[in-house]
ZAMARGU-4260 file (C-alpha; in steps of 0.2 Angstrom, whole numbers, plus 5000, padded with zeros to 4 digits):
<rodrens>
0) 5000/5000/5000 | 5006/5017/4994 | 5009/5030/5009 | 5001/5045/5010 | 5011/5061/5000
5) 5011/5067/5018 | 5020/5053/5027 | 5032/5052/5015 | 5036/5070/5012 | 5040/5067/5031
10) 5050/5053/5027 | 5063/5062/5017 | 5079/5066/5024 | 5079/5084/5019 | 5061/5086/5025
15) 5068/5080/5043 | 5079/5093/5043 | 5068/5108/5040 | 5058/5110/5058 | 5045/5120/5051
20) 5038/5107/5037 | 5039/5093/5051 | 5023/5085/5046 | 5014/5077/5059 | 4997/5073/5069
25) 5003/5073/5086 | 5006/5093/5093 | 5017/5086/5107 | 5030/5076/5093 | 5032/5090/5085
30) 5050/5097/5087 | 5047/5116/5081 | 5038/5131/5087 | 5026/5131/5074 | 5010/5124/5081
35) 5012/5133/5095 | 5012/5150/5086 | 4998/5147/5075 | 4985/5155/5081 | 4996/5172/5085
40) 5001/5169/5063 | 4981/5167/5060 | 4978/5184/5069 | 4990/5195/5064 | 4987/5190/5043
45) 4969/5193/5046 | 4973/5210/5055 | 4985/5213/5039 | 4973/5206/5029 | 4961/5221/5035
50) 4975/5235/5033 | 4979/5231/5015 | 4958/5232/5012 | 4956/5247/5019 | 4969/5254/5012
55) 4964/5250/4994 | 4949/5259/4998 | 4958/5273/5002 | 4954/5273/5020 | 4970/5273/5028
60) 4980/5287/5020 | 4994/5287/5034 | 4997/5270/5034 | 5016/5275/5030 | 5018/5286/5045
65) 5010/5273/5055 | 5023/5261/5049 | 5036/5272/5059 | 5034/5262/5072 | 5042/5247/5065
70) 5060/5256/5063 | 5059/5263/5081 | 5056/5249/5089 | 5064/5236/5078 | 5082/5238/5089
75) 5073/5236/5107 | 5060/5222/5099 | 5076/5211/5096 | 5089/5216/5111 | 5072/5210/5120
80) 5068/5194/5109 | 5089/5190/5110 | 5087/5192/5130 | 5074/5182/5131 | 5081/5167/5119
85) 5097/5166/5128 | 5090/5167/5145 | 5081/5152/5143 | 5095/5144/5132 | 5108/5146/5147
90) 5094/5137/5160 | 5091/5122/5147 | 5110/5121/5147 | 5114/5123/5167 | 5099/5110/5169
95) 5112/5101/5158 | 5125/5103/5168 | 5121/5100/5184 | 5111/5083/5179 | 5131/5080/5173
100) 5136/5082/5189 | 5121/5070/5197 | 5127/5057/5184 | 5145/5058/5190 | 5143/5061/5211
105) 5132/5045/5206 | 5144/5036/5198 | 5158/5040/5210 | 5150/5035/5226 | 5144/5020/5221
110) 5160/5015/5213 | 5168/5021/5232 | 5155/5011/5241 | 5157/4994/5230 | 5175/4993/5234
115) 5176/5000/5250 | 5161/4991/5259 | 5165/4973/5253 | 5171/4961/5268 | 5186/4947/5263
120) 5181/4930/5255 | 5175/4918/5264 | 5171/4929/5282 | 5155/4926/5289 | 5149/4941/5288
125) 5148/4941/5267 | 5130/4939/5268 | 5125/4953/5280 | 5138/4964/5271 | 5133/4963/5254
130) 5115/4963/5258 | 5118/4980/5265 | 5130/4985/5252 | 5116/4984/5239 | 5104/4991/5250
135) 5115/5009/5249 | 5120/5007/5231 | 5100/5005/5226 | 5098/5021/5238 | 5110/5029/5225
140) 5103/5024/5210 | 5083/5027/5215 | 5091/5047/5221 | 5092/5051/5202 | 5074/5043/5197
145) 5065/5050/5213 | 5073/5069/5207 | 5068/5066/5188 | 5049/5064/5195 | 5052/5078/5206
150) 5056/5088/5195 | 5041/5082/5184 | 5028/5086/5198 | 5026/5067/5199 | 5026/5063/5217
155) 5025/5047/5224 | 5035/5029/5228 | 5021/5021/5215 | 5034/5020/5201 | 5040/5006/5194
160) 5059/5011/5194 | 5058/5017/5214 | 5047/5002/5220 | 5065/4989/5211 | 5076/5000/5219
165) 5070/5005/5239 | 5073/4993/5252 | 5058/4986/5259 | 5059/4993/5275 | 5061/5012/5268
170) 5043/5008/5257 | 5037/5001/5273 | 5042/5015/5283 | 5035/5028/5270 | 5019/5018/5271
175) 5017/5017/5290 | 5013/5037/5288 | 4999/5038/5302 | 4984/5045/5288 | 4981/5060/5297
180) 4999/5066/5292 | 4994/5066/5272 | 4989/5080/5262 | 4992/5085/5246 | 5004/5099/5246
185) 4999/5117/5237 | 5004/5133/5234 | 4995/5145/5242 | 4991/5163/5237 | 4978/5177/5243
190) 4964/5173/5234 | 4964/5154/5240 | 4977/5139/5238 | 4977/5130/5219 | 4993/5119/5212
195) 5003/5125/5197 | 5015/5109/5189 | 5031/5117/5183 | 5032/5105/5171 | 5014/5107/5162
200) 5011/5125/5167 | 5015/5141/5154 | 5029/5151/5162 | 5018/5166/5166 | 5007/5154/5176
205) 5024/5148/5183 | 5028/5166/5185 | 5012/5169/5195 | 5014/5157/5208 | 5029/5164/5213
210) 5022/5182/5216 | 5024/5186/5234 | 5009/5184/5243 | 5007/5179/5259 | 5009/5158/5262
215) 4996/5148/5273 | 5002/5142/5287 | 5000/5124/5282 | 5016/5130/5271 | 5027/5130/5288
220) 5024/5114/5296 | 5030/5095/5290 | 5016/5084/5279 | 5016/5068/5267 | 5009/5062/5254
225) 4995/5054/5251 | 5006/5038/5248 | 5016/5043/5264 | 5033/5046/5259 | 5039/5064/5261
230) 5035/5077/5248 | 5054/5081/5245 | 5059/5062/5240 | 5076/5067/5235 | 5080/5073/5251
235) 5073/5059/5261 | 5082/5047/5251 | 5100/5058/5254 | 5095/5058/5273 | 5092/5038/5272
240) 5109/5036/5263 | 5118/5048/5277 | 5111/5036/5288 | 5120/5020/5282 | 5135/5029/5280
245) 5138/5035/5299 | 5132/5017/5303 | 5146/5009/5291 | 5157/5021/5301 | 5151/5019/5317
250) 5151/4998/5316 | 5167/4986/5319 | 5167/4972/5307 | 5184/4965/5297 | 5183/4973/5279
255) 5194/4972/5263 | 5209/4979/5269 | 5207/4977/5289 | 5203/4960/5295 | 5204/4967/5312
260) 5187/4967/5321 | 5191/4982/5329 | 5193/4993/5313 | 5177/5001/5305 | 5169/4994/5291
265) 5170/5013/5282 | 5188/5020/5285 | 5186/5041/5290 | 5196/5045/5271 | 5181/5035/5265
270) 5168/5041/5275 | 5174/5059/5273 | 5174/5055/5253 | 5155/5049/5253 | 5148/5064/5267
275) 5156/5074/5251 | 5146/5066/5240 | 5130/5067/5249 | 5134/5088/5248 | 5137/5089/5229
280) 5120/5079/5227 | 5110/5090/5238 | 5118/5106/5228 | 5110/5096/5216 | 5097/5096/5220
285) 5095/5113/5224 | 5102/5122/5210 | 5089/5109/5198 | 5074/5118/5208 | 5081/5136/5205
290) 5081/5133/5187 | 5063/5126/5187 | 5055/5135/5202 | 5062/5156/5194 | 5055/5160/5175
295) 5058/5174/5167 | 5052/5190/5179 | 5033/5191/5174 | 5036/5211/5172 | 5048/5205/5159
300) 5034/5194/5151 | 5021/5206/5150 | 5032/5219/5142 | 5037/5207/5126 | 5020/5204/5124
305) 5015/5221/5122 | 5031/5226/5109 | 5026/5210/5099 | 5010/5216/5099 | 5014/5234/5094
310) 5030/5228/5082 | 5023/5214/5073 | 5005/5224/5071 | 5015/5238/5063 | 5022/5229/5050
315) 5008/5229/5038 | 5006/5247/5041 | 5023/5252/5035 | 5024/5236/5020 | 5004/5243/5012
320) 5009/5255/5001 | 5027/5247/4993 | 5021/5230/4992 | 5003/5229/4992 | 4995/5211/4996
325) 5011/5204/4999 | 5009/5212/5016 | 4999/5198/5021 | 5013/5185/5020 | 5024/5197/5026
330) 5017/5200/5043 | 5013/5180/5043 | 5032/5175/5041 | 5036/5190/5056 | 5023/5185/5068
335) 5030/5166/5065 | 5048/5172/5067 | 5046/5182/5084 | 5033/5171/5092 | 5043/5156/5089
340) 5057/5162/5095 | 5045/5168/5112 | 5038/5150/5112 | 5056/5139/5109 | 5062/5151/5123
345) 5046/5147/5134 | 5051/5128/5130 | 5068/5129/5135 | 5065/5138/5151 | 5059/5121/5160
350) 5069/5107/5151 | 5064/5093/5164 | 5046/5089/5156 | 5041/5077/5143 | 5043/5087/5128
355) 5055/5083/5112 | 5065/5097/5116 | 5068/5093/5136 | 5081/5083/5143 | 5080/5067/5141
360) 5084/5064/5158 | 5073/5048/5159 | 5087/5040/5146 | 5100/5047/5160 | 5091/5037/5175
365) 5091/5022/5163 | 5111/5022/5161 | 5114/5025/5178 | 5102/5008/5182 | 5111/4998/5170
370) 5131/5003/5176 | 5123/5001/5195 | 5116/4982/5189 | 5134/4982/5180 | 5145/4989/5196
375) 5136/4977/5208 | 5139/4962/5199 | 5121/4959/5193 | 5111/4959/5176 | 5125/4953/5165
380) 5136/4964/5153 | 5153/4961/5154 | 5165/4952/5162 | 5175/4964/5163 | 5165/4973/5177
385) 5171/4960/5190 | 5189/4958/5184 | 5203/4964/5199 | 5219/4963/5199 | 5230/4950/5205
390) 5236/4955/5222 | 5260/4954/5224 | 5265/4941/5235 | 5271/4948/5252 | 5287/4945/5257
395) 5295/4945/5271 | 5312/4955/5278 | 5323/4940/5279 | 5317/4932/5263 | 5318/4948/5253
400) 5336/4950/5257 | 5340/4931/5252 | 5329/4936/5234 | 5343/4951/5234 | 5359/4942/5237
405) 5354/4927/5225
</rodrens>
């Protein structure tokens, strides 16, 4: 069967590359600004639609004057547009960034923990130890799945990825939240409480919620929940892995390189090492909610929607008299032009959503899984991933002076 012309326009590898021809049903799949600025293109063709009738009637005589406008403002229109694009641009890459420095603290401690925890071969204590070394290492792999839905405004232990990953007694400690400690957390403001997700909402409802009004009070004591774990997850699970580090510390059990039972399990040049990694996830942490929870100020906003309205709704004024009808097209491809640019900005500003043009930090969780599964020993991959080196042979004073004379 023959595919549409559509399908296979979209097909071609030049029409993959032009964003704007992307042909396709689905709003959300859509890489480019286009469908988002539709309706801004519609209006403003129609308005210059009506300037290039009314003029031909004679009726707008000073539409060349009028036009002025577009020259005057065209330098602050785009210092304004340029603000705004990189602004957002510079928050889609620090998100970037920082979810680099999650992947590496997250690869580092577990790396630290794997080889630092382990006890000797056959000790008695190998199946106590390593059950609790895979207990800390899963801690550290579900932190960066638990800050992913976070970020998302996706609360809850009900995933598939945190329920694999978090010990049993943690889900069952989370769950034994006596019922009247739940509620479902909102923002409140002064005319009443309502929730704004930073991941779905606009920026200028983003920008609202953060006006300053007054919180409620329920904003200033602890709550859960509904499914009773805390409503910062991230932070809980870097309190829970805090936990098992100063007990590593705290207990005496033989280990890799001390078989003495009276040496910690977790050396202080270790401990040390880990307590610093806990840090760098927690600035983590915070620095990813300062670049979703502060969009553009909304004084900003409201500003380059009025010069887009007055720029771009001056063009067919000025383009009337030299072109005629082709002012109509005109003003489409400018309305296209800076809206798009407004919208791919807006898009940018909150790059931990679902969209095509967010990070794809779901594909970052799901490495981070695998190299865990790799690091522990478990789900396959290579050999390599187990392989140590052979320790030297020891020797003695007396016998290495006898190796050196012979």
């Amino acid at each position: 069967m023959t595919a549409p012309l559509a399908t296979r326009l979209r097909r071609t590898r030049g029409m993959q590359k032009v964003g704007l021809l992307r042909l396709t049903t689905l709003d959300q799949a859509d890489f480019s600004a286009w469908h988002a600025v539709r309706e801004q293109v519609a209006i403003y063709s129609g308005w210059a639609t009506l300037v290039w009738m009314l003029h031909s009637l004679g009726w707008m005589p000073m539409t060349c004057s009028a036009g002025m406008l577009v020259g005057i403002f065209s330098m602050v229109t785009g210092l304004l547009v340029s603000f705004r694009a990189t602004s957002s641009y510079e928050r889609w890459y620090e998100g970037r960034r920082t979810w680099q420095a999650v992947q590496a603290t997250t690869r580092n401690l577990i790396r630290t923990l794997v080889f630092a925890l382990p006890p000797p071969s056959n000790s008695p204590y190998d199946a106590q130890r390593a059950a609790a070394v895979k207990e800390l290492c899963s801690l550290v792999c579900a932190y960066p799945f638990a800050l992913m839905y976070r970020l998302r405004d996706q609360p809850g232990i009900d995933h598939a990825e945190l329920r694999a990953l978090l010990p049993d007694t943690l889900l069952e400690a989370y769950r034994a939240t006596p019922l009247q400690a739940r509620s479902r957390p909102s923002v409140a403001s002064q005319t009443g409480s309502f929730t704004v997700e930073s991941s779905k909402a606009p920026e200028e409802d983003r920008a609202i919620e953060a006006l300053n009004a007054p919180p409620s009070t329920e904003r200033f004591f602890p709550r859960a929940l509904p499914s009773g774990e805390p409503t910062n997850l991230p932070l809980s699970l870097i309190r829970a892995m805090q936990a098992y580090l100063s007990m590593w510390h705290e207990v005496k059990l033989p280990s890799r390189d001390s078989p003495s039972e009276t040496t910690s399990v977790l050396d202080g040049v270790t401990f040390a090492a880990a307590n610093n990694a806990l840090n760098q996830l927690t600035d983590s942490l915070t620095a990813l909610e300062r670049i979703r929870d502060t969009p553009i100020p909304l004084i900003l906003q409201i500003h380059l929607q009025l010069l887009l309205l007055v720029y771009v709704g001056a063009v067919p004024l000025q383009l009337v008299r030299t072109i005629g009808i082709w002012c109509i097209p005109a003003t489409a491809v400018s309305a296209a032009v800076f809206f798009g640019i407004d919208r791919a900005a807006e898009e940018l500003s909150d790059p931990f959503g679902t969209e095509p043009n967010d990070l794809p930090i779901g594909r970052f969780c799901a490495d981070l899984h695998r190299e865990y599964l790799e690091m522990i020993g478990e789900g396959g991959g290579s050999s390599g991933n187990s392989w140590e080196p052979s320790r030297p042979t020891t020797l003695s004073a007396s016998t290495a002076v006898q190796a050196q004379k012979s």
